[in-house]
N, CA and C of each residue as an Amber inpcrd file, in Angstrom:
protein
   264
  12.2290000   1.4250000   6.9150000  11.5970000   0.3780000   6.1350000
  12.0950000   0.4670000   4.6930000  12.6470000  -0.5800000   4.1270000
  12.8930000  -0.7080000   2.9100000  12.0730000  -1.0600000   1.9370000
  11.7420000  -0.6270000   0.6860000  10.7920000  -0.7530000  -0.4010000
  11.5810000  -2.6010000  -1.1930000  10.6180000  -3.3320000  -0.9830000
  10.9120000  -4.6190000  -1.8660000  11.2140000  -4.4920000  -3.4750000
  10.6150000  -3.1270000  -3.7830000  11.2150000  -3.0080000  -5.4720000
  12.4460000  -2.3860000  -5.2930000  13.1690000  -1.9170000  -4.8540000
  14.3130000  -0.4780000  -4.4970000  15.0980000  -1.7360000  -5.4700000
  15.4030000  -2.5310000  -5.5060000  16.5150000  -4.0810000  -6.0250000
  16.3620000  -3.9570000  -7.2990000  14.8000000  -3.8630000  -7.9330000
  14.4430000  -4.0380000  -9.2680000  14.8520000  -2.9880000 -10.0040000
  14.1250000  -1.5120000  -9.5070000  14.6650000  -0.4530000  -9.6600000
  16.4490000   0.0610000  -9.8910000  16.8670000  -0.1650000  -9.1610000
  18.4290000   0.3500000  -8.8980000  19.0340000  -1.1490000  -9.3560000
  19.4420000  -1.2980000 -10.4140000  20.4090000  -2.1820000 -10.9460000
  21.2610000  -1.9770000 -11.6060000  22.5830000  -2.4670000 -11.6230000
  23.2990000  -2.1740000 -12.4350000  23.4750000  -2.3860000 -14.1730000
  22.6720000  -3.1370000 -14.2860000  22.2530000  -3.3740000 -15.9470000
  21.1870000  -2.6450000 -16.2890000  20.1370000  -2.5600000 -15.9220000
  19.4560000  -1.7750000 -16.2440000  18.8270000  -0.8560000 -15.2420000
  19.3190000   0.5030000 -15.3490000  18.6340000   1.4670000 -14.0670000
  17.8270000   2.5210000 -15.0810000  16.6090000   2.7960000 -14.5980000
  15.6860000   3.9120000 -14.8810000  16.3860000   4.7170000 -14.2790000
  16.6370000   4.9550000 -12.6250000  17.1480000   5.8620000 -11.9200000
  18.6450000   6.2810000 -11.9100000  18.5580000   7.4540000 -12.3430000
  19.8550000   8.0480000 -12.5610000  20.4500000   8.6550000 -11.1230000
  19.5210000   8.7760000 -10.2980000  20.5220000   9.3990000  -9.1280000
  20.2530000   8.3390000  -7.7610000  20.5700000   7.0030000  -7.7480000
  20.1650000   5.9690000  -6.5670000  20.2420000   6.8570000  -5.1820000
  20.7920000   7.5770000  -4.7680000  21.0160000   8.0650000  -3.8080000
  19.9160000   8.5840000  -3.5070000  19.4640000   9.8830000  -4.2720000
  18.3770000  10.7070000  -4.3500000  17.0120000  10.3910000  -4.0820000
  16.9470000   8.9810000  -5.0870000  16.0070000   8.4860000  -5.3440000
  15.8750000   7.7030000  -3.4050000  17.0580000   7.0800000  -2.6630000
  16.4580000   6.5130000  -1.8620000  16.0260000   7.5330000  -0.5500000
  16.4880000   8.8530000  -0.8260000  16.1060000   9.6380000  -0.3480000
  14.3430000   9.9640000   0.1530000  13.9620000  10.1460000  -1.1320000
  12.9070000  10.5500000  -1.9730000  12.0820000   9.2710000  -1.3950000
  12.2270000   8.1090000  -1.5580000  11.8210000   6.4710000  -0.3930000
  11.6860000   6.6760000   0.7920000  12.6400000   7.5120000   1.0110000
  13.0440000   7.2490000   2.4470000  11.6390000   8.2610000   3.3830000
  11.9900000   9.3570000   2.6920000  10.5540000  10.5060000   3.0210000
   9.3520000  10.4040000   2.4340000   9.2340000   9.6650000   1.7790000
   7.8070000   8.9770000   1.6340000   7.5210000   8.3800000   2.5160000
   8.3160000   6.9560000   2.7050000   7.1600000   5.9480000   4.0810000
   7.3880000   6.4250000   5.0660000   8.3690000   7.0360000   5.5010000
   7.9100000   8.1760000   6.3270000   7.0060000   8.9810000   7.1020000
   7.0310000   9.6280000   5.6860000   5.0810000   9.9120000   5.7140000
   3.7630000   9.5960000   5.0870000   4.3220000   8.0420000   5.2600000
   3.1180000   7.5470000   4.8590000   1.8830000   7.6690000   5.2450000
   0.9070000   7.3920000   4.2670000  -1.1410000   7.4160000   4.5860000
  -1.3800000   9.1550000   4.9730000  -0.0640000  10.1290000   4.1540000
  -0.2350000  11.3200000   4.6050000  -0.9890000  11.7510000   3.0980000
  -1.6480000  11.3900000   2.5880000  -1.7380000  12.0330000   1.1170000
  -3.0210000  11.8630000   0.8330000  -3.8290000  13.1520000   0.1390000
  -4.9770000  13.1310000   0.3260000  -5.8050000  12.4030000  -0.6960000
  -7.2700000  12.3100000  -0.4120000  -7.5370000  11.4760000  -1.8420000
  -7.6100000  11.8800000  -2.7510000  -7.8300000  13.3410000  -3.2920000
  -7.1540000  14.4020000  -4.6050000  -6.0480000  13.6270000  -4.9600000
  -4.9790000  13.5680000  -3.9880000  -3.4920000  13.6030000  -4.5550000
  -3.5410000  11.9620000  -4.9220000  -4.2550000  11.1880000  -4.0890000
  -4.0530000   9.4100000  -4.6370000  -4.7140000   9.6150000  -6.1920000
  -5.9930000  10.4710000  -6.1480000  -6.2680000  10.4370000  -7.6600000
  -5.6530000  10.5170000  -8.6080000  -5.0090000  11.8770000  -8.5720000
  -4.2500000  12.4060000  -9.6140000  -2.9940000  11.7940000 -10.1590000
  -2.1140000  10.9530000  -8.7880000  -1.1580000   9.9010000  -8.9010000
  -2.0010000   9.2090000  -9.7620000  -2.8150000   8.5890000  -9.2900000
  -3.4050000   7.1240000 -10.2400000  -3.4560000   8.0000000 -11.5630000
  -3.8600000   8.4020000 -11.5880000  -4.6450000   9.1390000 -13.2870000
  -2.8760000   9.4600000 -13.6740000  -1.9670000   9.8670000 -13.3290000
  -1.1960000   9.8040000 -13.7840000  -0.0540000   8.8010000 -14.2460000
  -0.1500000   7.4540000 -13.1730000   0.7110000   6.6480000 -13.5400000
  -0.2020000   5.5990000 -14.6820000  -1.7890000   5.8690000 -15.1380000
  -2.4910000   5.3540000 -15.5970000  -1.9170000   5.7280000 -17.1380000
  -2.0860000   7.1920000 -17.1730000  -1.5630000   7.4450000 -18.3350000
  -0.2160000   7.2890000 -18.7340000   0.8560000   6.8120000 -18.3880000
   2.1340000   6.4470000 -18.0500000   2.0110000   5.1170000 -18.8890000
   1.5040000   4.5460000 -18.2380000   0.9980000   2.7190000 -18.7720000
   0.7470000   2.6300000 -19.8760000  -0.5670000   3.8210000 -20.0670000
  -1.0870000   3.4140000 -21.1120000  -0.1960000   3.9800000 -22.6650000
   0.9280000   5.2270000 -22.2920000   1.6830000   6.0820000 -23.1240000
   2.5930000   4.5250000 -23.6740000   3.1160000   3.6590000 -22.7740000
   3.9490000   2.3540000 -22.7720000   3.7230000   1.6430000 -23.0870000
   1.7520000   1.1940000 -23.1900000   1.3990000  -0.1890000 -24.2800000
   0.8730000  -0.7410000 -23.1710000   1.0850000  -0.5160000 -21.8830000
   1.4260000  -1.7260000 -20.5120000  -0.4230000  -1.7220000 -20.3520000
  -1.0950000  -0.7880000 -20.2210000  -2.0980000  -0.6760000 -20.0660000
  -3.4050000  -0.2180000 -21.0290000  -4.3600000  -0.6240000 -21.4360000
  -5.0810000  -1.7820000 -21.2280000  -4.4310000  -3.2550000 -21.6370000
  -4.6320000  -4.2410000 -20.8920000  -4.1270000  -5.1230000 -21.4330000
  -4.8320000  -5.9650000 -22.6560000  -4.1590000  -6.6510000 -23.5070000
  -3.9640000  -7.2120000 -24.5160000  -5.4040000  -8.1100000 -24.4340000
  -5.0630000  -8.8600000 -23.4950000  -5.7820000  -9.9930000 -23.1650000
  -6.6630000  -9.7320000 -21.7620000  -7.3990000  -8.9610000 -21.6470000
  -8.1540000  -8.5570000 -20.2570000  -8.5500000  -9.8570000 -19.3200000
  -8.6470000 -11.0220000 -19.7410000  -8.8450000 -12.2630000 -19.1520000
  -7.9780000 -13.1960000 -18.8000000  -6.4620000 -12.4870000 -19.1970000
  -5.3840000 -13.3840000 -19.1200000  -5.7040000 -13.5480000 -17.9010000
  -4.8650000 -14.6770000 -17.2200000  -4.3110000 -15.0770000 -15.7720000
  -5.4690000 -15.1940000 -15.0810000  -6.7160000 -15.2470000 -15.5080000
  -8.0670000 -15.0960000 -14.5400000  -8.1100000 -16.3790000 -14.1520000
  -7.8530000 -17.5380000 -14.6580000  -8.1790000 -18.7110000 -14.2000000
  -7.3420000 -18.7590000 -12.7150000  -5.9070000 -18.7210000 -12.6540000
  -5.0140000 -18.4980000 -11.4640000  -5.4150000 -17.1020000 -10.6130000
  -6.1200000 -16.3190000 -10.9570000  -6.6290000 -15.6290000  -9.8360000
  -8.2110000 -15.9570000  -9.0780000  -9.1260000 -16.8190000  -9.7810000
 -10.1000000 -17.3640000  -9.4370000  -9.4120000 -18.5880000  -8.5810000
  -8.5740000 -19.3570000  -8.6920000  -7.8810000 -20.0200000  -7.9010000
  -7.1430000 -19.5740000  -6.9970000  -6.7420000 -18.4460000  -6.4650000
  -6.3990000 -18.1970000  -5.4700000  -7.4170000 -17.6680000  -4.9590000
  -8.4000000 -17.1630000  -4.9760000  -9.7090000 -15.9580000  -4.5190000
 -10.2100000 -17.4150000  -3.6910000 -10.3640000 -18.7690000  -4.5870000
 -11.3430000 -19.3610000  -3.9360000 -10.6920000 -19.9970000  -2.8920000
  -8.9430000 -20.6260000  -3.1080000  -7.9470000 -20.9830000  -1.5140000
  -8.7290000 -19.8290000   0.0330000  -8.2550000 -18.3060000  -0.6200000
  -8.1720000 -17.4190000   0.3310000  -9.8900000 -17.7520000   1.0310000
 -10.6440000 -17.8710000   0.5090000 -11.7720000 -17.7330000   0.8890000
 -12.4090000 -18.9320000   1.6690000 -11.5220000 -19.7240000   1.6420000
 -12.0290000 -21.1670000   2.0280000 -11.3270000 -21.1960000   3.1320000
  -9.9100000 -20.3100000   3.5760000  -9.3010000 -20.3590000   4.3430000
 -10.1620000 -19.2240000   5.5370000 -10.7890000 -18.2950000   5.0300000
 -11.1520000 -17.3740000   5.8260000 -12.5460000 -18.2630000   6.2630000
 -13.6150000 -18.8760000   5.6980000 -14.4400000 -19.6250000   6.3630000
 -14.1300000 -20.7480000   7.2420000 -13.1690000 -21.2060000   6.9340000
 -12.3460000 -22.3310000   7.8490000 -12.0760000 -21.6340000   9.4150000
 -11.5020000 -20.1770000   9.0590000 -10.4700000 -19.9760000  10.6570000
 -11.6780000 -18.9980000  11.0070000 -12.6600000 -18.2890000  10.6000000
 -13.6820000 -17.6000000  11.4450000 -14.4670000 -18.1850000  12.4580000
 -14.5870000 -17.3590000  13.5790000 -15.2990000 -18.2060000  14.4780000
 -16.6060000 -18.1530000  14.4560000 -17.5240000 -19.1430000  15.2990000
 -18.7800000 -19.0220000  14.8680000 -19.5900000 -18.8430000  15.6650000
């Protein structure tokens, strides 16, 4: 299974990743073993890529309400679609 970011990631203009190979390695043995990781370790990931974000500016955002209007618009499609196709 291929990761849909691996494209974004590994570019030739701009690469974070210095060793593509390694790195798809490192992909490759992850989904792998995926849903193998405990919820300690999902924590500590989160808490770490949290602080990552936030070291970058990326997180908290600026505008905490941006884009809410287009996500209340999709919440209410999805939801109208799920009362539509449930049976009764």
């Amino acid at each position: 299974m291929r990761s849909p970011y691996l494209p974004l990631l590994v570019n030739e203009n701009w690469s974070m990743i210095k060793n593509p190979t390694k790195f798809k390695e490192f992909e490759k043995s992850f989904l792998k073993n995926k849903g193998n990781v405990t919820h300690e370790q999902a924590l500590k990931l989160f808490t770490a890529m949290w602080a990552e974000a936030h070291t970058l500016g990326i997180l908290p955002p600026k505008d905490p309400l941006e884009g809410i209007a287009v996500d209340i618009r999709i919440a209410k499609v999805l939801n109208s679609c799920l009362k539509n196709s449930s049976p009764e």
